[in-house]
C-alpha positions in Angstrom: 65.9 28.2 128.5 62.7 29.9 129.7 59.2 29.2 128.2 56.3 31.6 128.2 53.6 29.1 128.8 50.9 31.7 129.3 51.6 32.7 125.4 51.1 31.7 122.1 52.1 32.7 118.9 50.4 32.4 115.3 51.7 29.6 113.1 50.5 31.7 110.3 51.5 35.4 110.9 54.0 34.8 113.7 51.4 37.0 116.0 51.4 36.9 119.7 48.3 36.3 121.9 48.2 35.8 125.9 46.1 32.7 126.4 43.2 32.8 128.0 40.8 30.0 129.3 38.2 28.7 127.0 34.6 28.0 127.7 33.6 24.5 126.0 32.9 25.1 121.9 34.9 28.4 121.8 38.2 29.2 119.5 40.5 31.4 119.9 41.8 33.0 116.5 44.3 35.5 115.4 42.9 39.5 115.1 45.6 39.3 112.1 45.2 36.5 110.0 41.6 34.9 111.5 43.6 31.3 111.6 42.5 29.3 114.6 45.1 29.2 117.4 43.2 27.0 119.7 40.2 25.7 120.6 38.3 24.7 123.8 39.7 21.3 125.4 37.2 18.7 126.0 39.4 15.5 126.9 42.2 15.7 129.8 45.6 13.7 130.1 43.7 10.4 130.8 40.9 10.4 128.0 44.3 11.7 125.1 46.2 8.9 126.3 43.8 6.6 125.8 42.7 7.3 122.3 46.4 7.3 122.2 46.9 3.9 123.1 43.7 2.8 121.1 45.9 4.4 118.0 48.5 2.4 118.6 46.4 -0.8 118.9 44.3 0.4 115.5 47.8 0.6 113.9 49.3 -2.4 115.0 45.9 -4.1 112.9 46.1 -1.7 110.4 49.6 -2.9 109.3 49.0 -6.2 109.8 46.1 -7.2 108.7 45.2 -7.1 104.6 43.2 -4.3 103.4 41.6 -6.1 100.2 40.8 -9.4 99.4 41.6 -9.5 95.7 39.5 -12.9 93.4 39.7 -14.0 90.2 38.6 -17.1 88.5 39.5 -18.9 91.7 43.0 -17.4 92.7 42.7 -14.8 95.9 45.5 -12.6 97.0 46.0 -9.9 99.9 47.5 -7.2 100.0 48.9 -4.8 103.7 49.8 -1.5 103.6 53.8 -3.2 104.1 52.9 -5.4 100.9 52.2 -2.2 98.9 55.0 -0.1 99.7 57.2 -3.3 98.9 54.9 -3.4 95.4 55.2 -0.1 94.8 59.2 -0.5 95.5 59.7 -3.4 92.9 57.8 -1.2 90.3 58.6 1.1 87.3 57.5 4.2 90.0 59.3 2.6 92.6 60.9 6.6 94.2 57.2 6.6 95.4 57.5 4.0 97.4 59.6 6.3 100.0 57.5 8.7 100.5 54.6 6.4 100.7 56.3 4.3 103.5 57.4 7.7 105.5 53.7 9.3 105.1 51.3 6.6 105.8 53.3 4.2 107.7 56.8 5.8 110.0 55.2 9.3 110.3 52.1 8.2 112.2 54.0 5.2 114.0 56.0 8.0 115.3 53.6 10.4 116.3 51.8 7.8 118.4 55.0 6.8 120.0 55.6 10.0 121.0 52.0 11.2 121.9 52.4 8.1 124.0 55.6 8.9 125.3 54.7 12.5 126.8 51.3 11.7 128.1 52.4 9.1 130.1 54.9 11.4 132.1 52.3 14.1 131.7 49.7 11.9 133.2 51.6 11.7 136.8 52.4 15.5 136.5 56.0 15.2 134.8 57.4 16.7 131.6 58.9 13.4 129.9 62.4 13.5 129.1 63.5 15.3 126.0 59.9 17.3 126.3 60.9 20.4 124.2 62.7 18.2 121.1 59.6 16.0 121.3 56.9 18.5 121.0 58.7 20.1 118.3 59.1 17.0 116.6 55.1 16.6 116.6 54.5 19.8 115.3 56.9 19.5 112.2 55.3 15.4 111.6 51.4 17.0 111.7 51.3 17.9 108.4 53.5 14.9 106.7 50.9 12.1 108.4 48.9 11.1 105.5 46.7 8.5 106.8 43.7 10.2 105.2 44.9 10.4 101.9 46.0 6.4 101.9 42.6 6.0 102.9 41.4 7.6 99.9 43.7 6.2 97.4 42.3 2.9 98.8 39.1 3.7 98.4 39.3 4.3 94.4 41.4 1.7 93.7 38.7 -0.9 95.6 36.4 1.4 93.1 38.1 1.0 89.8 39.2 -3.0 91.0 35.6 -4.2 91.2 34.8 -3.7 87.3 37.1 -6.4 86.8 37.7 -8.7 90.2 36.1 -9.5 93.0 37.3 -7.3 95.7 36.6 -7.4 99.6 37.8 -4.7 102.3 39.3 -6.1 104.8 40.1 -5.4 108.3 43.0 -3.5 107.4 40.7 -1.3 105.4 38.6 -0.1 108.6 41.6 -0.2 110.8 43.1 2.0 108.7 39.8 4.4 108.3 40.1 4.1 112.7 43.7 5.3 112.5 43.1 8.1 110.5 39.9 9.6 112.9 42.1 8.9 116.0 45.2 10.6 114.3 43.1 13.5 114.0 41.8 13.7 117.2 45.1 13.3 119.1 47.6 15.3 116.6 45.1 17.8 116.0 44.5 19.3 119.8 45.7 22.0 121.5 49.7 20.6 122.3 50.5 23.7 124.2 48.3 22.6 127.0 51.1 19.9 127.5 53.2 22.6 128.5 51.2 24.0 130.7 50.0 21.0 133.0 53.7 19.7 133.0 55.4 23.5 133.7 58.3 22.4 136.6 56.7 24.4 139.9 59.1 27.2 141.1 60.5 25.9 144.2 58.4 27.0 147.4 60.4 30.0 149.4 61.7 29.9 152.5 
């Protein structure tokens, strides 16, 4: 199948721009619809990966670590993301539980795996096997990666918690506010740029 590297369509309007290059701050938006198509890249291969790797590392703690440190006339308890899906599983609302796990937990182990997976072809020059499936795969997770809205629901509960225990972040807490900047910044660039650096070169003529 051919791909047209050098174009790119609106995810809004379905629109179709020819790419140009970028000085650093610009964006590129549609004539149509004003949505942003892309914007100026500041980080190459080498600096994506590793804020990719770093995500991984960040969710690796994250998931392991306890968020809050619940006290209460002496008794303590912890709680992990894991260990409030499972909560949330064993409750009267236990359907949430799913789409909890999926959202804050699969969808963005996923993505990193697979941000990981195609930089590190795309770092020596190569598209990574099953390049095509993968980006497509990234594009349809982006919006279903709900780190930020965990982090949030964390937040008021630590909130509403304190009028009546003693409550603590822990380091699951800022692990998990890490994830969700360094989701952002790797999910949230300019993917089609992949395609570009790792385009197979026609073969030289004779």
């Amino acid at each position: 199948m051919r791909t047209f590297s050098d174009l790119i369509v609106c995810e809004h309007c379905d629109s179709v721009y020819r790419r140009r290059t970028l000085l650093p701050g610009e964006v590129a938006r549609c004539g149509r619809c004003a949505a942003i198509l892309y914007r100026a890249q500041r980080l190459d291969i080498a600096g994506w990966l590793a804020l990719t790797l770093a995500a991984a590392i960040v969710f690796v703690i994250a998931n392991v670590c306890p968020v809050i440190h619940i006290s209460l006339q002496g008794l303590h308890n912890d709680a992990t993301l894991w260990e409030s899906a499972t909560a949330l599983a064993r409750g009267p609302i236990a359907l949430i539980a799913v789409p909890f796990a999926l959202s804050i937990i699969v969808f963005p182990l996923v993505q990193i795996s697979l941000f990981a997976w195609v930089l590190l072809h795309a770092s020596v020059g190569r598209r990574a096997p099953g390049f095509a499936p993968v980006m497509r795969l990234l594009a349809a997770l982006r919006p279903w990666s709900m780190v930020e809205v965990c982090l949030l629901g964390i937040l008021v509960a630590v909130v509403k918690l304190s009028n009546f225990l003693q409550v603590t972040p822990g380091a699951g807490l800022w692990a998990t506010a890490g994830l969700m900047m360094l989701i952002m910044l790797i999910a949230n660039r300019d993917t089609q740029r992949l395609w570009e650096l790792t385009e197979p070169k026609p073969p030289a003529s004779v």
